[in-house]
C-alpha positions as CSV (number, residue, x, y, z in Angstrom):
1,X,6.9,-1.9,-11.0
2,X,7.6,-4.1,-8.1
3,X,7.8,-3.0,-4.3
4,X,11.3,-1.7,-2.9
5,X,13.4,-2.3,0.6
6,X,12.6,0.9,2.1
7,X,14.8,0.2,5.4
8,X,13.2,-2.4,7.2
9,X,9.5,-1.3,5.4
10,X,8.5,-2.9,2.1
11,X,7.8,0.5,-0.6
12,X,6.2,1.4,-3.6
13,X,5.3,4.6,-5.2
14,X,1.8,4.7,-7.6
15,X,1.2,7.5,-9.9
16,X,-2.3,8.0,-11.3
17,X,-3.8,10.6,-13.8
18,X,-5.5,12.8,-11.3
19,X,-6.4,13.3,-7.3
20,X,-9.6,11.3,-7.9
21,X,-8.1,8.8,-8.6
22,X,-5.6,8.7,-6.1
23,X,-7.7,9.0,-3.8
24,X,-10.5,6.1,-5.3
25,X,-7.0,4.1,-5.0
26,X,-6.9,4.7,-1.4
27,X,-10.3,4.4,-1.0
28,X,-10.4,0.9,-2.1
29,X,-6.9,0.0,-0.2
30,X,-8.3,1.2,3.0
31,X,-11.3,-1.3,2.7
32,X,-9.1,-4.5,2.5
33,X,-6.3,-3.0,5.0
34,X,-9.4,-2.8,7.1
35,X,-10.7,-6.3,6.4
36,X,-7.0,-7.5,6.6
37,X,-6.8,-5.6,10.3
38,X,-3.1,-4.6,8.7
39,X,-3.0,-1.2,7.9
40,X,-0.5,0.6,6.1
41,X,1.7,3.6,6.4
42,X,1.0,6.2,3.5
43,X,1.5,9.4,2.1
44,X,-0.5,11.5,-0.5
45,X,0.0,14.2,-2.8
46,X,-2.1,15.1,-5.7
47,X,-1.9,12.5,-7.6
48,X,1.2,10.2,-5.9
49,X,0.5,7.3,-3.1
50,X,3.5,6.0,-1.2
51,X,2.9,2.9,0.7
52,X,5.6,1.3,3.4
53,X,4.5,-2.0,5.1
54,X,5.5,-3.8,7.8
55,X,4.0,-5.5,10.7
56,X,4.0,-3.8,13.8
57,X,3.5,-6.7,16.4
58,X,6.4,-8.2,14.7
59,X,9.0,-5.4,15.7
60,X,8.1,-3.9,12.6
61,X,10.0,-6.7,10.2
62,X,8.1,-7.7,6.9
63,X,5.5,-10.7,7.6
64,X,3.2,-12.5,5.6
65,X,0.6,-9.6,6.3
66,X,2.5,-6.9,4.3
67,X,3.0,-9.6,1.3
68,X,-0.6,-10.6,1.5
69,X,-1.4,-7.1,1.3
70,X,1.6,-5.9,-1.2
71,X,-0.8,-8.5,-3.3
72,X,-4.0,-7.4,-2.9
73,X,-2.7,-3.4,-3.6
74,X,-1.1,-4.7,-6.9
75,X,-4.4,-6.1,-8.2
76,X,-6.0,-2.8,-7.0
77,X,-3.8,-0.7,-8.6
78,X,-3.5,-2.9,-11.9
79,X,-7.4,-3.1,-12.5
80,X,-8.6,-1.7,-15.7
């Protein structure tokens, strides 16, 4: 699965087994948004994570941030 046009947001939707890990997902998202100083707009429930990006010193368009960090959350998610 790829990330959507969500508006003017970039979207994608990850489905995991269980809340743990969901939230071990998040965990380790949060840790390179952080490192990245980009951080993204998310929701959870049980064992769902939605994730918009955009930037939000560029008037909220898609940058070069969000598809540095689209990356990095793909190879998070897609770990074994």
């Amino acid at each position: 699965m790829s990330w959507d046009l969500d508006g003017d947001k970039m979207y994608r939707k990850f489905t995991f087994d269980n809340f743990d890990l969901a939230w071990d997902f998040m965990n380790e998202v949060a840790q390179v948004a952080k490192k990245q100083n980009h951080h993204p707009e998310w929701k959870n429930v049980y064992n769902q994570v939605e994730i918009w990006l955009s930037t939000h010193d560029a008037n909220d368009s898609i940058t070069f941030k969000d598809l540095e960090l689209a990356n990095e959350i793909d190879l998070i998610f897609e770990k074994p």
